[in-house]
N, C-alpha and C positions, 0 to 999 in steps of 0.2 A: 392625139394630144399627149404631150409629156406632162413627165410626174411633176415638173416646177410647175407647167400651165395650168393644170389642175386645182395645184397649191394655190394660186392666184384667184383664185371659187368663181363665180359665175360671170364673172365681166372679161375675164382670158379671153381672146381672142377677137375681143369689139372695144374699140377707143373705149379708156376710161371716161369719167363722170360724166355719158352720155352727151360731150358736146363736138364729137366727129373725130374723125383720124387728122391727125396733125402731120403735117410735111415738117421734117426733120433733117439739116445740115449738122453732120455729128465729123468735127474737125479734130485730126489727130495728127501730129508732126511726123511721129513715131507709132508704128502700129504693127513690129514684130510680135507674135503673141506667143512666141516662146523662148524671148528670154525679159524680162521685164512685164510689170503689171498694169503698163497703158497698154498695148496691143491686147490683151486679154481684157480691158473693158473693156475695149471698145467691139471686140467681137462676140461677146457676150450679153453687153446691154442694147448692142442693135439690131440683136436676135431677139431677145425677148420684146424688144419696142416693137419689131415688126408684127411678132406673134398675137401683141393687143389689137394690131389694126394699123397701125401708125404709116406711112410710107416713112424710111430711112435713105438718107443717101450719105455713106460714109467720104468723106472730103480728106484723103491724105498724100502724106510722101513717107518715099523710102524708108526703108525696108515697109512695102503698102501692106496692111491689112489686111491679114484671110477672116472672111467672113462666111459664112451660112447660107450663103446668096441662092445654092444653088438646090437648098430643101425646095422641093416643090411649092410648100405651105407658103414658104416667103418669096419666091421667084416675083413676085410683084411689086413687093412690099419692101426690098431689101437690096440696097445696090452701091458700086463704089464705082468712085470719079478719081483717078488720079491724075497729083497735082505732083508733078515731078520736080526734086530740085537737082543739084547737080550731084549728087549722094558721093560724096567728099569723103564717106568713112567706108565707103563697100568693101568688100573682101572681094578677091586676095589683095586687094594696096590702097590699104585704109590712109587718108589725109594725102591725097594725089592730087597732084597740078592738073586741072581739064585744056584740055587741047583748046587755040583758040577759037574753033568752030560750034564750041558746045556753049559759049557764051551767049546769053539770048537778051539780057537787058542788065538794067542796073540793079538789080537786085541780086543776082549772079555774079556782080562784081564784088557786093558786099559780103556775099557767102566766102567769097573766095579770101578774101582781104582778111575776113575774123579768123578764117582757119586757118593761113599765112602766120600772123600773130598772135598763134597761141590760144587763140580764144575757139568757144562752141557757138556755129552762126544759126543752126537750124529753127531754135524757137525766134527769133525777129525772123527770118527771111520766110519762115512756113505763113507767119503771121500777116507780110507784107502779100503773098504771092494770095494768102485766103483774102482776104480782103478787097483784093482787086477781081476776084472771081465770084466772089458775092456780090460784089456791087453790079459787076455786068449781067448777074442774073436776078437783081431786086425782081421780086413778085413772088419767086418761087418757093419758098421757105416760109413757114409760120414763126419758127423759130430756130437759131443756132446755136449749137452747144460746143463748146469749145472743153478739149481733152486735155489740158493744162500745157499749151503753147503760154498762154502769158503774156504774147509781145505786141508792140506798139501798133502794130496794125491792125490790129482788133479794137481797138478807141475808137470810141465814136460809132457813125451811122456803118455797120455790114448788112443793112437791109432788112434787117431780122432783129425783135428782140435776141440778147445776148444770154445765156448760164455757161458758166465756165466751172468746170471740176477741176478741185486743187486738190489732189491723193494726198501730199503733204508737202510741205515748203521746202524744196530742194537747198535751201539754206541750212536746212539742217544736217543736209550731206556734204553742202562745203564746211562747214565746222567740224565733222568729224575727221573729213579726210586733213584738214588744216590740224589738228591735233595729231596724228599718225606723222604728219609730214616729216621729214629728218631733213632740215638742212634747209639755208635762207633759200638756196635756188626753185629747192624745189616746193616749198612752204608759193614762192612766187607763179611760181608755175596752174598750182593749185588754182591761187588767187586770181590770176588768167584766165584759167578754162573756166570759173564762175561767174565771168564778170556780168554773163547775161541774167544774172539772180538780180542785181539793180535793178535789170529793167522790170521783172517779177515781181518783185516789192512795189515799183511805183505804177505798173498795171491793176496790181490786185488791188490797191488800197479804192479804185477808182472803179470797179464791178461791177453792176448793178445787184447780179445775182450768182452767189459761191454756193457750189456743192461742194462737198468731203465726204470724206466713207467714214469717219469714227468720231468720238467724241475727241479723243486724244486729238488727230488730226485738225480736231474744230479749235482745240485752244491751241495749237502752236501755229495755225493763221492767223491767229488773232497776235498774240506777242510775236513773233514772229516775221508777220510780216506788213501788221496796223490795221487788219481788215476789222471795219466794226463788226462786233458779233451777230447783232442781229439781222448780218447781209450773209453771214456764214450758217450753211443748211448741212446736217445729217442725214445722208442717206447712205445706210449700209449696201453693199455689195458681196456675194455672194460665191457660194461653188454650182457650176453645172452639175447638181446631182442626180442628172441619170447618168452620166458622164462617169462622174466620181460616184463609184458606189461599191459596198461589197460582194465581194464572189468568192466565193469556200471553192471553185473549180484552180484560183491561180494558190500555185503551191508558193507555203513563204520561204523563205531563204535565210533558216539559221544565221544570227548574227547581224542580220544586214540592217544599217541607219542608212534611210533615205533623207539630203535637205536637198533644197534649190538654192542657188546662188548665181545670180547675173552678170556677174562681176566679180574681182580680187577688189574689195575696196572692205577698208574698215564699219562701211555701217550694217554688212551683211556678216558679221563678226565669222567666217567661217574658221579663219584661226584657230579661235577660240573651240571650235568643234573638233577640229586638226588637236589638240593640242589635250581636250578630252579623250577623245579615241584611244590618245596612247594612252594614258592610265586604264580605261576601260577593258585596253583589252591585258591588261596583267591579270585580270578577274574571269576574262569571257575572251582567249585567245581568237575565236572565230569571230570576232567581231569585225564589220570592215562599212565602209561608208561609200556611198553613191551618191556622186553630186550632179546633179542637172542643172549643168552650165560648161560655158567656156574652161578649160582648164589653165589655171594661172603656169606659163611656163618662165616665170621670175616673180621674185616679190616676197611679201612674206609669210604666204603660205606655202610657197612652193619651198621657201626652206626651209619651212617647222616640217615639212612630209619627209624631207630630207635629214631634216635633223633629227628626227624620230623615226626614222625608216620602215617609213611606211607606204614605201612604193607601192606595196605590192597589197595595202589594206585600202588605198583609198585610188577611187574610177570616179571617170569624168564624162559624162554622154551627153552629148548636144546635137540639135536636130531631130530626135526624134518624135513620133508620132503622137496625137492626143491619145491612142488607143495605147502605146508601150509606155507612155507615161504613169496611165492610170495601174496598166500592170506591177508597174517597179512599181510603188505607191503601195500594191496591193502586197505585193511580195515581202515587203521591208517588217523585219517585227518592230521597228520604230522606226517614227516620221522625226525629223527635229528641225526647228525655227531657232536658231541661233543669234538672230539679228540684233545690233544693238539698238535699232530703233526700229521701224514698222509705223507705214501710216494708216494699213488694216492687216494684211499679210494671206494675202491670197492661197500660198503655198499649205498655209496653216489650216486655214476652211477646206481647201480641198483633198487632208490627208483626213483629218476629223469626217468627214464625206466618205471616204472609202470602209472605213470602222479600224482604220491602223491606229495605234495606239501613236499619242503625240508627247514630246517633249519640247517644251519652247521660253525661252524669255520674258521676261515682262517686259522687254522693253517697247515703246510708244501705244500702239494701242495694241499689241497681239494679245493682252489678258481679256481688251472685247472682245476678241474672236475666240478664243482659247477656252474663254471660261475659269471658275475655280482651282486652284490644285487640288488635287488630289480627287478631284470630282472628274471633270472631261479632259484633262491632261496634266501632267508633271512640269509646276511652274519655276523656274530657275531665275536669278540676276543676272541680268548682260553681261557679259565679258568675265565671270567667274566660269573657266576651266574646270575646277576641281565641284564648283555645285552641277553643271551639266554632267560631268561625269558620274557623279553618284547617279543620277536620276533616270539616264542611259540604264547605267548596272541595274539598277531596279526593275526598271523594265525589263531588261532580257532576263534577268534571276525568277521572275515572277509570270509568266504567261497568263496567271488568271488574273494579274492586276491589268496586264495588256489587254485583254478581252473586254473587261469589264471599263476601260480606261475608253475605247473605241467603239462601244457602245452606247456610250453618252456623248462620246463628241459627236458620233452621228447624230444623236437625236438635237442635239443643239445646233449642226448647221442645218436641218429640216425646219426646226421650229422658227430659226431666226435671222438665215443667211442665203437667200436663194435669191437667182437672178430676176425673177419674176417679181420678185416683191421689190425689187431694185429696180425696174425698171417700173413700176407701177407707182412708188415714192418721186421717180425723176419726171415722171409725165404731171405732177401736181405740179411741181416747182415751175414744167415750163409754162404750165398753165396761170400759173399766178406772175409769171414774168411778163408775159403776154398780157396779162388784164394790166397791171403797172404801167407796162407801156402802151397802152390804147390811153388809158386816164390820164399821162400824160400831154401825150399830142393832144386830148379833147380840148384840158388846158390851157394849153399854147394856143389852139386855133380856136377856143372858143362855139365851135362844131362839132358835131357828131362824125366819129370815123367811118370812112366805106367800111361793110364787111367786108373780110379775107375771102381772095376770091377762093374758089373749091379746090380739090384734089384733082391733080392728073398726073396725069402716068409719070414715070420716070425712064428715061435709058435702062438696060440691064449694065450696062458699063461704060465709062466714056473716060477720056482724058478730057483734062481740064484746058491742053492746047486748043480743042476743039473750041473752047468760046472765047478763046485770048481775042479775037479779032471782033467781038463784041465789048472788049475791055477796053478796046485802044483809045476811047474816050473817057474812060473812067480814072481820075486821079489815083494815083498809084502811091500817094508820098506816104512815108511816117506821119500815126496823126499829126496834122498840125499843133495840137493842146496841149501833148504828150510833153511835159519834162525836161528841156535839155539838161543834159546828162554832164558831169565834169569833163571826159575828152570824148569826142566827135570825131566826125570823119563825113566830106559831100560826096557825095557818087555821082558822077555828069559823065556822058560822054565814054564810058565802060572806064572807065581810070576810078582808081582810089587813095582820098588824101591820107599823108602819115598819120595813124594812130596816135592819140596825145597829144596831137594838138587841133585848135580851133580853126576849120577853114572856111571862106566866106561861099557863100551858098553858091550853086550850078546855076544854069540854062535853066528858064523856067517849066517847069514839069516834071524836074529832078529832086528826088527826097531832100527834105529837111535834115535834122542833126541825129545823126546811128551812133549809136555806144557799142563803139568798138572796149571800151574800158583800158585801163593802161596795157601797155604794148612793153611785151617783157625780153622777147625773142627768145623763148623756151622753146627747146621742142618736144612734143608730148609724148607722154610716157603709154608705157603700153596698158595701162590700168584705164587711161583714157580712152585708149581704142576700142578697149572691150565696153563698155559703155558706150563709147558713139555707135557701136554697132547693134546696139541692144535695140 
């Protein structure tokens, strides 16, 4: 047993509040787990679900989900089903036309149609394609959690009570990049690639059951995007800390700032890091930074590197291993969180976990993760240059403040941020989403509910084509209930009407009204692509 299961005290390893292990569809659009921080739940909270007891079946598309599947402990317990779309952003030739053989229905026509104009199709089409696959497998699931797809085909009946986790309202990434933006086209552009945050706003408001990772996260759903509060749940998420942990064997590397950054996009402020560096190292010439991520080869960070010439201070590594992660991490005499917002900051708890000393923003919620200044790390304002730099310099001028700094943020994400305790807060909620919706049907039908029939086994892997031909009776449209949206589009027949404007419905069997959103004829920038590939 590991040191999180441990952590979790005598119920680790047996379904919580003794009332059976629960079958669990854990749906994730996106489930890269190394570069953005949905693939990393979702491979960390259906590891630890499994570990209680739970059967897990992760439900995803492209770039699929590495998970744990194949620890012995969970070979039972732990499994994924992929649901393939037509992965429109893959590398090497992100936003590519598919041949007309890889077309397989109408929802493939819509994928293609959003990404044609400008817009991002993944969260409605992952949302349309889980829904139809849930429906052909009602019985099998106790409950579904959905990993903040958001889109319209999750309304209503997918077989299963619903909990959906909203890390934080991606509206608050179109506003920032919408402030950054230079110029109407590309301000338009922006506005384009968000337009699927409409449908986001008017799914969430309509829930039953929201989780989030922070409190900060809890009120910017609420303003943000009208979810009443008392439908919005905190439950912290955590670092794998046997994973993340200290080792006096990895030598550290004079000078060296470790951040993460998944993207060139203003809300991951790395500029701002870029642009401290160079002052820093007028005090502490060996100073140089390592970013874990894609490296921006346009934009604007790639010209403050250039305009501070600091080719040769700042590396960029992507792909590699959980295990040389944790080394860089280990190596760095500081970690830094630069971001200007944060809806927990994963990067943050997991460098606090190693015992490296952190420097980070206040921005959104990383001060819950962070902790005090001056106590478990060096607290700075967002997008102030000249505070992160002082506080860098501090760090490297002081080694015993860095000890003593990494010493306490270990002990604060032991005490308060572990995946076990994260996964044992998410099995309450689904448990009380489940009683909500049993008390409802009684309700309506005035009857007592069958119990849920028991546990059985699951595939070790399966694609989700495997039971398309169990589907072929299951309605496949956008909820009916759902919204129509200001401009539509019908998809009949593998054809897709113009963008912006209202077309009169298909062939019956064929979706209702898809918000393609206005139709700009941008074409996307590469700040896009690193993101669609996240």
């Amino acid at each position: 047993m590991t040191a999180e299961a441990m952590e979790a005290g005598p119920g680790a390893g047996a379904a919580t509040n003794g009332d059976g292990p629960l079958r669990i569809a854990l749906l994730t659009y996106k489930g890269n787990p190394f570069c953005g921080g949905q693939g990393v739940y979702v491979r960390h909270l259906s590891r630890e679900l499994a570990r209680l007891g739970h059967r897990v079946e992760v439900i995803g598309s492209q770039p699929y989900p590495v998970l744990d599947e194949n620890l012995p402990e969970l070979s039972r317990n732990l499994t994924l089903t992929e649901l393939p779309s037509l992965d429109l952003y893959r590398q090497p030739d992100p936003f590519r036309t598919p041949g007309r053989e890889e077309f397989r229905d109408w929802i493939d026509a819509v994928e293609v149609g959003t990404m044609w104009t400008g817009g991002f199709p993944e969260p409605l089409t992952f949302s349309l394609r889980a829904r139809r696959h849930l429906r052909a497998r009602r019985g099998d699931f106790d409950v579904v959690h959905d990993n903040q797809t958001l889109g319209y085909g999750l309304l209503g009946d997918v077989g299963a009570p619903l909990v959906t986790t909203i890390h934080h309202p991606i509206t608050v990434d179109r506003q920032l990049e919408l402030d950054a933006a230079e110029g109407r086209r590309r301000r338009a552009s922006v506005r384009r690639w968000y337009a699927f945050t409409r449908m986001q706003k008017r799914v969430a408001r309509r829930l039953p059951s929201v989780l989030t990772v922070s409190g900060s996260s809890q009120q910017e759903i609420v303003d943000h995007l009208g979810v009443a509060r008392d439908r919005v749940h905190v439950v912290h998420i955590g670092a794998d800390t046997d994973l993340f942990s200290p080792d006096p064997s990895v030598p550290q590397v004079p000078g060296r700032i470790v951040t993460t950054s998944s993207a060139d996009v203003p809300l991951k402020g790395l500029i701002h890091l870029v642009e401290a560096l160079a002052k820093v190292r007028t005090e502490h010439p060996g100073a140089h930074l390592v970013v874990v991520g894609k490296r921006a080869e346009d934009g604007p960070v790639a010209q403050a590197i250039e305009r501070y010439g600091l080719e040769r201070a700042v590396e960029f590594v992507k792909g590699i291993s959980d295990a040389e992660l944790v080394d860089l991490v280990r190596s760095a005499e500081v970690a830094c969180v630069p971001s200007l917002y944060e809806g927990f900051s994963l990067p943050a708890a997991e460098a606090m976990a190693t015992g490296t000393p952190l420097v980070a923003t206040t921005g959104g919620a990383i001060p819950e993760v962070a902790g005090p200044d001056g106590e478990t790390c060096l607290a700075v304002p967002p997008g102030d240059s000249g505070a992160l730099a002082a506080a860098l310099s501090r760090v490297l001028g002081d080694p015993e403040l860095g000890v003593r700094l990494g010493a306490a943020g270990r002990a604060r994400v032991l005490d308060r941020f572990t995946w076990a305790r994260a996964a044992e807060g998410t099995v309450a909620h689904y448990r009380e989403a489940m009683a909500l919706s049993d008390a409802r049907l009684r309700s309506r039908a005035g009857t007592p509910v069958a119990p849920r029939t028991p546990v059985r086994s699951a595939p070790a892997r399966t694609t989700a084509d495997q039971t398309d031909a169990q589907a072929a009776a299951v309605p496949s449209a956008v909820a009916p209930d759902a919204p129509a949206p200001a401009a539509v589009a019908t998809v009949g027949a593998g054809a897709v009407s113009t963008p912006g404007a209202v077309s009169t419905p298909g062939p019956a069997g064929t979706p209702g009204p898809v918000d393609f959103g206005p139709a700009t004829g941008v074409t996307p920038t590469s700040d896009r692509e690193s993101r669609a590939t996240c």
